[in-house]
Every structure is written in structure tokens, then in C-alpha cells.
LUMBAVEX-927093 format. One record per residue (C-alpha): z, x, y; chain; residue number from 0. Coordinates in pm, whole numbers, plus 50000, padded with zeros to 5 digits. Each point is the difference from the previous one (the first is absolute). Layout:
BEGIN
[badren [Z; X; Y]; "A"; NUM]
...
This chain:
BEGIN
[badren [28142; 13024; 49315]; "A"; 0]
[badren [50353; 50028; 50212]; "A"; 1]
[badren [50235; 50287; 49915]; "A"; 2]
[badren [50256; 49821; 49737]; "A"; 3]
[badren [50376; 50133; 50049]; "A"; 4]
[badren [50095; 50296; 49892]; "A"; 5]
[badren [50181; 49877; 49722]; "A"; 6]
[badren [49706; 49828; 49846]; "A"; 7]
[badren [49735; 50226; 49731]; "A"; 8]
[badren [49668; 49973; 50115]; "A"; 9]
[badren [49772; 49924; 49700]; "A"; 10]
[badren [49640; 49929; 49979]; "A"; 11]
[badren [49828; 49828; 49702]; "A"; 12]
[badren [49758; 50090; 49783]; "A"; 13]
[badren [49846; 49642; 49814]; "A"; 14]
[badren [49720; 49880; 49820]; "A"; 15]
[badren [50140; 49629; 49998]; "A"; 16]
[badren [50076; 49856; 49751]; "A"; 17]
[badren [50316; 49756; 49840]; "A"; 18]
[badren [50260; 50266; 50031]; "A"; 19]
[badren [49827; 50221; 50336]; "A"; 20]
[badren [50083; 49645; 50126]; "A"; 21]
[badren [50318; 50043; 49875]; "A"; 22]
[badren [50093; 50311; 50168]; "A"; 23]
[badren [49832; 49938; 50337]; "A"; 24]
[badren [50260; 49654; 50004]; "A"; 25]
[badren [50267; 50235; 49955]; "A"; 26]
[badren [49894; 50306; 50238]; "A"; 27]
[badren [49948; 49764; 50285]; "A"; 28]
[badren [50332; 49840; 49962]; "A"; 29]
[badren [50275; 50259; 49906]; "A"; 30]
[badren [50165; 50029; 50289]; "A"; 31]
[badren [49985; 50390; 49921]; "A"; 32]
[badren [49649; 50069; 50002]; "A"; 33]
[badren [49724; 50073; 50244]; "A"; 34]
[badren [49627; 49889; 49878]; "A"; 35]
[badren [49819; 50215; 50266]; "A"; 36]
[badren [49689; 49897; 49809]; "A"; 37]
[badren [49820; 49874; 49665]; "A"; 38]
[badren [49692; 50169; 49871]; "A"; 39]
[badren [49829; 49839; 49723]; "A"; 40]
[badren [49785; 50164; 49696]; "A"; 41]
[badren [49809; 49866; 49689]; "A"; 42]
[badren [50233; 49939; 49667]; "A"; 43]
[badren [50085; 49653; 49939]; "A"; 44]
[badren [49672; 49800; 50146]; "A"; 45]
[badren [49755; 50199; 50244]; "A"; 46]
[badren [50076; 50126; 50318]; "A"; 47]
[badren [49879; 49748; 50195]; "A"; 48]
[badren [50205; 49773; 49811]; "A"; 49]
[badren [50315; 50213; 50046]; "A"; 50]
[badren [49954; 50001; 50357]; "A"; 51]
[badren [49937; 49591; 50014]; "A"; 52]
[badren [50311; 49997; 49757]; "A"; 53]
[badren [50205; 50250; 50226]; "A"; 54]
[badren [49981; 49817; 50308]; "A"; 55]
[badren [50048; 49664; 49882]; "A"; 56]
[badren [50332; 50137; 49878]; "A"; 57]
[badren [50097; 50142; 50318]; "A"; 58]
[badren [49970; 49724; 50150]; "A"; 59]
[badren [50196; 49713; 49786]; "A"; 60]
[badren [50271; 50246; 50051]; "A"; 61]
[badren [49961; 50027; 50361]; "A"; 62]
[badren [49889; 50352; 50021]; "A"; 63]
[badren [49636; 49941; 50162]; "A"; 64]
[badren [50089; 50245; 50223]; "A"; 65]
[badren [49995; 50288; 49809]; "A"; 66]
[badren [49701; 50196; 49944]; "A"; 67]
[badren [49783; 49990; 49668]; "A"; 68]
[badren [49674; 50244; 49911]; "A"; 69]
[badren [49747; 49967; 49767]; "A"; 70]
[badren [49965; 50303; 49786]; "A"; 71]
[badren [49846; 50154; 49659]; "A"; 72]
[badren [49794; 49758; 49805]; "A"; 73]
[badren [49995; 50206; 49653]; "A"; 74]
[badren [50161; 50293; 49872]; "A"; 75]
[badren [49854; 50336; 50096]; "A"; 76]
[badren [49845; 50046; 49699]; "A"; 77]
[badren [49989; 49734; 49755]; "A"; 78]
[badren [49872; 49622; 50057]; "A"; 79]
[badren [50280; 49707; 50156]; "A"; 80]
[badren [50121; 49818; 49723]; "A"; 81]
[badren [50198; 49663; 50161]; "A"; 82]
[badren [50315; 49848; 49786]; "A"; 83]
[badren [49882; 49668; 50061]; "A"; 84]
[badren [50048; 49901; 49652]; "A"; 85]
[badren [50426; 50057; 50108]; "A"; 86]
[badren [49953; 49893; 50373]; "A"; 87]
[badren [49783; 49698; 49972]; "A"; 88]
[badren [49626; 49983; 50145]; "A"; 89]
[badren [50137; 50056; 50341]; "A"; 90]
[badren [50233; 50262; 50011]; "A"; 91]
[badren [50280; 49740; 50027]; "A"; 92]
[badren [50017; 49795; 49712]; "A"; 93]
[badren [49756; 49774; 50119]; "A"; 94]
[badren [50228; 49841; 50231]; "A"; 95]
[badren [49770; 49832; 50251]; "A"; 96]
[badren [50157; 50185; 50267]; "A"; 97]
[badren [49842; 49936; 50371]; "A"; 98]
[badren [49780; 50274; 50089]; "A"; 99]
[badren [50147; 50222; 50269]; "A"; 100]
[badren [49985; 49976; 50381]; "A"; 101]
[badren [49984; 50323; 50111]; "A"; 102]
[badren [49751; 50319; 49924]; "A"; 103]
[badren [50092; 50366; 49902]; "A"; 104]
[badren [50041; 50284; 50222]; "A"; 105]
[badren [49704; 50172; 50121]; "A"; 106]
[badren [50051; 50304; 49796]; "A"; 107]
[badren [49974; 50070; 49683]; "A"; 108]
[badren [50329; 50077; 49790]; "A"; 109]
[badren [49983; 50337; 49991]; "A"; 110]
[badren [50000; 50059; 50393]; "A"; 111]
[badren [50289; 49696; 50027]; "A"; 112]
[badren [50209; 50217; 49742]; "A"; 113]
[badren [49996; 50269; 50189]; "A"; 114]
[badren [50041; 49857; 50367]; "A"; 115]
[badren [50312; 49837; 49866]; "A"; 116]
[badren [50147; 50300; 49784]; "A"; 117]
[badren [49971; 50221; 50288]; "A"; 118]
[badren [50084; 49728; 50297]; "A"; 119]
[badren [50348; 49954; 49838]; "A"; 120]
[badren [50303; 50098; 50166]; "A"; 121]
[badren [50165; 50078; 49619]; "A"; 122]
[badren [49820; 50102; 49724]; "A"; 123]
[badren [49809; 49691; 49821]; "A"; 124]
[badren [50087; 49886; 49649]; "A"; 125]
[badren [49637; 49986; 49818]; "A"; 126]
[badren [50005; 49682; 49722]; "A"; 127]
[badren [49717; 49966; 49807]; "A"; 128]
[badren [49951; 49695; 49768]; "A"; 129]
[badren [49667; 50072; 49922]; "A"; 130]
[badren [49718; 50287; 49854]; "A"; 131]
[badren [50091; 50261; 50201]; "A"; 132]
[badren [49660; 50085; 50126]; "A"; 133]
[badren [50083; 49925; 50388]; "A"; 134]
[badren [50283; 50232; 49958]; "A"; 135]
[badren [49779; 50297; 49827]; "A"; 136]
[badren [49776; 50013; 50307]; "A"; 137]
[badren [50233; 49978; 50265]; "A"; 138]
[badren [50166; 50284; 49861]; "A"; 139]
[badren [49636; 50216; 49930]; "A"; 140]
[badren [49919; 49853; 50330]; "A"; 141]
[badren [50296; 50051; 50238]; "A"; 142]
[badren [50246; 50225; 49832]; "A"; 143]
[badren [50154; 50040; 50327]; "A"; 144]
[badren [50195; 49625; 49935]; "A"; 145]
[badren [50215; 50154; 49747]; "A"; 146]
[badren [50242; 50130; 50242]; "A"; 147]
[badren [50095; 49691; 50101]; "A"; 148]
[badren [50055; 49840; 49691]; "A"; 149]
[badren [50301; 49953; 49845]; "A"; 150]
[badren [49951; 49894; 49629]; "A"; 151]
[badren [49727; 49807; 49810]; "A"; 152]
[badren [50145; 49740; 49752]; "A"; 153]
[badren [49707; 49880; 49819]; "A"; 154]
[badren [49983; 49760; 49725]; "A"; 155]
[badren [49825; 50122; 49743]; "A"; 156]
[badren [49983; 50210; 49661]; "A"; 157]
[badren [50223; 49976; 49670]; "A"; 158]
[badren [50223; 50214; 49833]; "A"; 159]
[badren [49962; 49811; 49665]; "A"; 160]
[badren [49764; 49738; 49933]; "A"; 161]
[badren [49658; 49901; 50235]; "A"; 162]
[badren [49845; 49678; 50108]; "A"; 163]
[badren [49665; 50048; 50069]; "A"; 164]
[badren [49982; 50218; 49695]; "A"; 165]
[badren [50282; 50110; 49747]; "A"; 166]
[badren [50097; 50273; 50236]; "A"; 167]
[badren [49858; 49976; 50325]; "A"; 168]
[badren [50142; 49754; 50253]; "A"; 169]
[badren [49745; 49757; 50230]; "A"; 170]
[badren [50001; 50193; 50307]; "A"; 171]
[badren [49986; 50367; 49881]; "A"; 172]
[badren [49741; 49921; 49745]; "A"; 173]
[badren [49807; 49833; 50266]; "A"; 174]
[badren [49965; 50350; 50188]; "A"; 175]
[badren [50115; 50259; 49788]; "A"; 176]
[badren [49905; 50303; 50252]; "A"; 177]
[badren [50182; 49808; 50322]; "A"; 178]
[badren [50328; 49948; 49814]; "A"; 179]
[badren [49975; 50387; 49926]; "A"; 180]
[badren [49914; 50090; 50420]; "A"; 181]
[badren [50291; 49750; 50023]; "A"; 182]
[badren [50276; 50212; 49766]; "A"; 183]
[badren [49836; 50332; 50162]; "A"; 184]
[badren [50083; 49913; 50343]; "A"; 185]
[badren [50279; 50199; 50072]; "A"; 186]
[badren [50224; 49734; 50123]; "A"; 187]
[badren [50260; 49800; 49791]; "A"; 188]
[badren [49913; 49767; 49748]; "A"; 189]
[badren [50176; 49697; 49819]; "A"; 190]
[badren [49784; 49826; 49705]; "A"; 191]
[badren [50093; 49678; 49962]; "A"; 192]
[badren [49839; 49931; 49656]; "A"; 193]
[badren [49966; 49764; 49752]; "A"; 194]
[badren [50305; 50124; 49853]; "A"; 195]
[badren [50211; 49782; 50255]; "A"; 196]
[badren [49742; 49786; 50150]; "A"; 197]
[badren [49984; 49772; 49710]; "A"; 198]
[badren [50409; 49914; 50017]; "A"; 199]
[badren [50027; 49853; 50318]; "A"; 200]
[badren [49978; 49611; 49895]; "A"; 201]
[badren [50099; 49753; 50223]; "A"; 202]
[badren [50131; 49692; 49854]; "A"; 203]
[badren [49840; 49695; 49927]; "A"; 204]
[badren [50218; 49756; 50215]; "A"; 205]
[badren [50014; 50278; 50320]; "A"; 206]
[badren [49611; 49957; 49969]; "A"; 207]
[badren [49988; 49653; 50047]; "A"; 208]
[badren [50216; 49975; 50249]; "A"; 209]
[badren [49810; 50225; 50209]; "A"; 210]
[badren [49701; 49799; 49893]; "A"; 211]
[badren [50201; 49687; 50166]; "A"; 212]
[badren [50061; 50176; 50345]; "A"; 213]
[badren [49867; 49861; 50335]; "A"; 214]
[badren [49938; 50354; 50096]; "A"; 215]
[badren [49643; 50153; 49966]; "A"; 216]
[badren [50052; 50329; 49892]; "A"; 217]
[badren [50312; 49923; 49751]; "A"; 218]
[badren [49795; 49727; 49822]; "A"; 219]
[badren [49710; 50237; 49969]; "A"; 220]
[badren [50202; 50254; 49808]; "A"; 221]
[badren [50156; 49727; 49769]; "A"; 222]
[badren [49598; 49871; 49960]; "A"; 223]
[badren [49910; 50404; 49924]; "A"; 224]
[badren [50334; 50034; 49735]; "A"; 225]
[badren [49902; 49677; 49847]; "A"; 226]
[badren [49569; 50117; 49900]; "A"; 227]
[badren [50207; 50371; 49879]; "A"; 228]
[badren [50192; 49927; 49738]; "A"; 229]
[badren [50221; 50260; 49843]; "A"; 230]
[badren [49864; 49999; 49634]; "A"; 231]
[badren [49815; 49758; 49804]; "A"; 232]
[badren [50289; 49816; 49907]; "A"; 233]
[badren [49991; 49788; 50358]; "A"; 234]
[badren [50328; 49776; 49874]; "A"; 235]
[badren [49827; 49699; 49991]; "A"; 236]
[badren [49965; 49860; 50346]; "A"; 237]
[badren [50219; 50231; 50169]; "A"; 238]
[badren [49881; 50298; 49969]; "A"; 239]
[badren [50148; 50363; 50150]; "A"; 240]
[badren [49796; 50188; 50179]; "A"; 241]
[badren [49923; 50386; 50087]; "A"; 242]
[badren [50064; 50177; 50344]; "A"; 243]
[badren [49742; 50233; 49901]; "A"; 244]
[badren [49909; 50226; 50305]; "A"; 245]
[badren [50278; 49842; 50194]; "A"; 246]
[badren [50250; 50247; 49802]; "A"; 247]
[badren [49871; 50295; 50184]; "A"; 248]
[badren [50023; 49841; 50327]; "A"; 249]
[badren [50374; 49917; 49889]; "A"; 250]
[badren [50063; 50397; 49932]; "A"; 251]
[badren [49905; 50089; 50321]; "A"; 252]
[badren [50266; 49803; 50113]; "A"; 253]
[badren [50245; 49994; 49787]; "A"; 254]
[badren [49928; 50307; 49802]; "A"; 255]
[badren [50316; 50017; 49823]; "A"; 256]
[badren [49884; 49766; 49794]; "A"; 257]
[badren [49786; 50196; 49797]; "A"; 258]
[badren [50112; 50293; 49781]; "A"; 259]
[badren [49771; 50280; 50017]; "A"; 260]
[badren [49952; 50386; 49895]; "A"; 261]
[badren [49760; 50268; 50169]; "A"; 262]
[badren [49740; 50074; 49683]; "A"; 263]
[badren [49658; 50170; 50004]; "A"; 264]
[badren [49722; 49710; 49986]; "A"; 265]
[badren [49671; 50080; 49962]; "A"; 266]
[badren [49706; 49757; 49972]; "A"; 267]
[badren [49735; 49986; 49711]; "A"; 268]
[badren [49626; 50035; 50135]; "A"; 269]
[badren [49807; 50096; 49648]; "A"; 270]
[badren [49804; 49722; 49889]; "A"; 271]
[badren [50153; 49834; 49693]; "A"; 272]
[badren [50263; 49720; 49911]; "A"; 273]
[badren [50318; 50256; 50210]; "A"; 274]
[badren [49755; 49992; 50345]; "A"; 275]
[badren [50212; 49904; 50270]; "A"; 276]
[badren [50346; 50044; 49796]; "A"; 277]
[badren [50326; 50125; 50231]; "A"; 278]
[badren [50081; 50267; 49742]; "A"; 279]
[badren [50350; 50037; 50095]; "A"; 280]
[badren [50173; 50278; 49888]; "A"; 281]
[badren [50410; 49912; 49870]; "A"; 282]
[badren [50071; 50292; 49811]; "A"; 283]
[badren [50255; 50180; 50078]; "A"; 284]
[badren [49864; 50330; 49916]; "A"; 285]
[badren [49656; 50181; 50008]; "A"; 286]
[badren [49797; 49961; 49639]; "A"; 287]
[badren [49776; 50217; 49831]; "A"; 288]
[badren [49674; 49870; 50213]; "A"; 289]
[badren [50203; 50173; 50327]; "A"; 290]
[badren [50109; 50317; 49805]; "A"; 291]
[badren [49650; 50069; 49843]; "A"; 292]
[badren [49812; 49869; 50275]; "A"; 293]
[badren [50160; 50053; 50328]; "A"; 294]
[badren [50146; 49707; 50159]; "A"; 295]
[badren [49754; 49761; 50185]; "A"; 296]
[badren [50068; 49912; 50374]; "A"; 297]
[badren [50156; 49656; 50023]; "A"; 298]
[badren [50115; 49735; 50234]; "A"; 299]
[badren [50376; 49968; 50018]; "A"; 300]
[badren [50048; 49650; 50062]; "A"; 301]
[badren [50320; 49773; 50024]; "A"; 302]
[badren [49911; 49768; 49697]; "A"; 303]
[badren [50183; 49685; 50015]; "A"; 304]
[badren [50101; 49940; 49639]; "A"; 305]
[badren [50280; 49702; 50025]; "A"; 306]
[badren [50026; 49735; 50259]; "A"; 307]
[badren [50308; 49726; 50080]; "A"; 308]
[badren [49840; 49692; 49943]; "A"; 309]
[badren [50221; 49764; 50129]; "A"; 310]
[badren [50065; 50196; 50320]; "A"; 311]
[badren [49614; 49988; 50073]; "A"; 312]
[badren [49960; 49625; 49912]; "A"; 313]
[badren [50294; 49904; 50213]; "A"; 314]
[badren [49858; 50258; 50305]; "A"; 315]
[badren [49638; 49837; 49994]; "A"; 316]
[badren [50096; 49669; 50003]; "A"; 317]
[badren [50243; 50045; 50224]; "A"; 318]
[badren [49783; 50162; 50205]; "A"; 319]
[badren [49665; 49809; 50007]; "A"; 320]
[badren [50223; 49649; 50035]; "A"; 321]
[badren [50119; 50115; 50283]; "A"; 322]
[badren [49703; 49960; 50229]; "A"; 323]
[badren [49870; 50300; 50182]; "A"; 324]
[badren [50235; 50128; 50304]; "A"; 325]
């Protein structure tokens, strides 16, 4: 990859696409703000080989072939993969039909990509995972050495209140329980963009099918993606709203005053039971009688994001991915 401007935040993505990964690699390659130094993929949504097919297909109806994608972790380090096909169609994609991609991966596997770009940037790199975090966990076991050169990781993932995969425990973490915790014990700053906001960024029915009406690749790809993710069983009839999903984080990396947020201690859940892989986050605003009888427990501070401008995120994506990529 070229050195972007100094005024632009290089990022690098973390995917296992995926409706909304799709979503958020649209955006990332087109905000006129970001630099996607690379894309490293991971199993979550379909398998990794999948993700990777997915991933670069993506890349390049937006006209981002260029920029570099790795295969990474096919299941969570210790637990089996289990896909979300049953939310992301058969494919990954919402059984689009999509054209199978042109170009290969890299030549290297995730891990060593992560790290050649983290510590090849001229600014600290933005890390954005989407995804299980199990590509993150080893880089960081692996090469600790990458953290100096990273600036933040804004990851979607976790919940402060109520779960999807379980009643508590949010797709991602629960997927890898003991990488989301390496993750939050990294020693470098943290955002959680969880559930909490993730599922109020709705783009409008009509917006959606005007994107689906564009002559433009990548814009009527991301009106195709909104239209198989709608926002709530409800769809309204035959114009249904759909989620941004995973796009939101990308959106708070660059705009990030569009998220309200407050630095909490988060720690994961890894006991088996129906609270494994739960983002116990901790709001109150005093110790209890667990810390005072007990000792307190070493956790994560982590900027949580716990309210998000709706509109202003709406209006930024589609504003952003309709305008082509620069």
C-alpha cells in the first residue's frame, strides 16, 4: 500500500464476511478519511474460506482490488467454528449470486499481514475488528511488539444489556470468549461498539432502494446487503429498513463524535454456562460488597459506547458509500 496523507487514519480490518462486514468494508474504502492498509479475514459468519471469497469480491465492486486481503483463523482457539449462516444466507452474502472474485489473497497468512502493516505505518493504525477476535488474540500473543504502533482498537462486539447469540453474550465474543479477553488485556485503548448501539443504526427503506437503483457497483451492492438485513421482523411490508450493523463501528472511527461513550471496567465471561462469553460491564458508580470482601479483580477499562446519533451515521454512510471511492 502507498503512504495515505497525513491527514487520513490508517485502519486495517478485521472481517469474517458477512451482510454487514460487507457493509463496513463499502464504507472504509470510500470515506475519503480512511486508509484500508489491509483486510484480514477470520471464521464467524460462514468459514474462512468463505470470508476470504466474500472479502475480495467486495473489494473489488467497490474498486478497492488493490488493497491487500489475508486469510486467517478458521475456528476459535478453543471451541469449534460455529457460521451465522442461518442470518447471512448459505453464502456469507445473502445468497446473492455474486461473481466469484478475480484476484487471490496475499501470500501470508493474517497474522504476519497484521503485523507488516501495523508496524510499516507512518501513524499509528486504527485496528477494526468485525469479527471473533481470534486473529487479533494471536497477533498480540504472537507479536506484542505491534502494540506500539497502534493507536486504538474499535471492535464491534459485546453487550452491556441484552445478547444475541445467547441472552447475554453477543455473536463475536461468544464465538471466542478467551480472544475477546487477550483483546481487552492488551494494553492499548479500546472502544466496544456493542449491541447496545449497533442495533439503532437503520437506514430507511426508500434510501435502500435507491441505492439498490444506482448504476454504480459498489453503491448498489450496499443497497442489495441493507435490503437481505432488515432491522427487525417487522420489514414494513415491501420496503423494509435495514441495519448498518458492523458498518457503525467503521462510522466511529470516523466520525467518533457520534457515539457517546464512558471508560468502564469490562471483563469477559469464560466459565461454561448460559453467562460464557458475556461483556460483564461494570456501571456502578461505586465499589460493592464483592470488591470490599474480596479484593477488587483486575479489569479492562474500556471506552464503552453506550448512545449513538442515528441520523448523523445514516446520513455519513450514505453519503459516503454514494459517493464512489476517491
Amino acid at each position: 500500500m502507498t503512504d495515505a496523507p497525513a491527514t487520513r487514519i490508517p485502519v486495517i480490518i478485521d472481517c469474517d464476511t458477512g451482510v454487514d462486514d460487507a457493509l463496513a468494508l463499502l464504507f472504509a474504502v470510500r470515506h475519503p478519511g480512511l486508509d484500508l492498509r489491509a483486510v484480514t479475514c477470520v471464521a464467524g459468519n460462514t468459514d474462512v474460506d468463505g470470508v476470504v471469497r466474500n472479502t475480495l469480491t467486495v473489494l473489488e465492486r467497490a474498486g478497492a482490488g488493490d488493497i491487500p486481503v489475508a486469510r486467517g483463523a478458521e475456528r476459535p482457539l478453543i471451541e469449534p467454528a460455529r457460521s451465522a449462516r442461518h442470518v447471512h444466507g448459505a453464502d456469507g452474502m445473502g445468497d446473492l449470486g455474486l461473481p466469484a472474485p478475480i484476484r487471490t489473497p496475499a501470500d501470508v497468512d493474517a497474522v504476519t499481514l497484521l503485523r507488516r502493516e501495523i508496524l510499516a505505518s507512518p501513524r499509528p493504525v486504527t485496528l477494526i475488528p468485525t469479527a471473533p477476535l481470534t486473529n487479533i488474540a494471536l497477533l498480540l500473543r504472537t507479536h506484542p511488539e505491534v502494540t506500539g504502533n497502534i493507536e486504538r482498537i474499535v471492535f464491534m462486539g459485546g453487550a452491556v444489556a441484552t445478547g444475541n447469540a445467547t441472552a447475554v453474550a453477543e455473536f463475536n465474543v461468544w464465538h471466542d470468549p478467551e480472544a475477546a479477553a487477550i483483546l481487552l488485556t492488551a494494553g492499548v485503548p479500546v472502544t466496544m461498539y456493542g449491541l447496545d448501539v449497533f442495533t439503532r443504526v437503520v437506514v430507511p427503506g426508500p434510501d435502500i432502494r435507491r441505492l439498490r437503483a444506482s448504476a454504480e457497483p459498489g453503491a448498489r451492492l450496499a443497497g442489495d446487503l441493507l435490503a437481505h438485513r432488515p432491522a427487525s421482523p417487522d420489514t414494513d411490508g415491501d420496503d423494509p429498513a435495514g441495519g448498518l450493523g458492523d458498518a457503525g463501528a467503521v462510522c466511529a472511527v470516523a466520525d467518533p463524535a457520534g457515539i457517546s461513550t464512558r471508560l468502564l471496567p469490562v471483563e469477559v465471561s469464560l466459565a461454561p454456562g448460559p453467562a460464557r462469553g458475556q461483556t460483564v460491564v461494570d456501571r456502578r458508580p461505586r465499589p460493592g460488597e464483592s470488591e470490599i470482601h474480596d479484593g477488587a479483580r483486575e479489569q479492562a477499562l474500556v471506552d464503552v459506547a453506550l448512545d449513538v446519533d442515528v441520523e448523523r451515521y445514516v446520513k455519513l454512510y450514505l453519503e459516503t458509500v454514494e459517493a464512489g471511492r476517491g
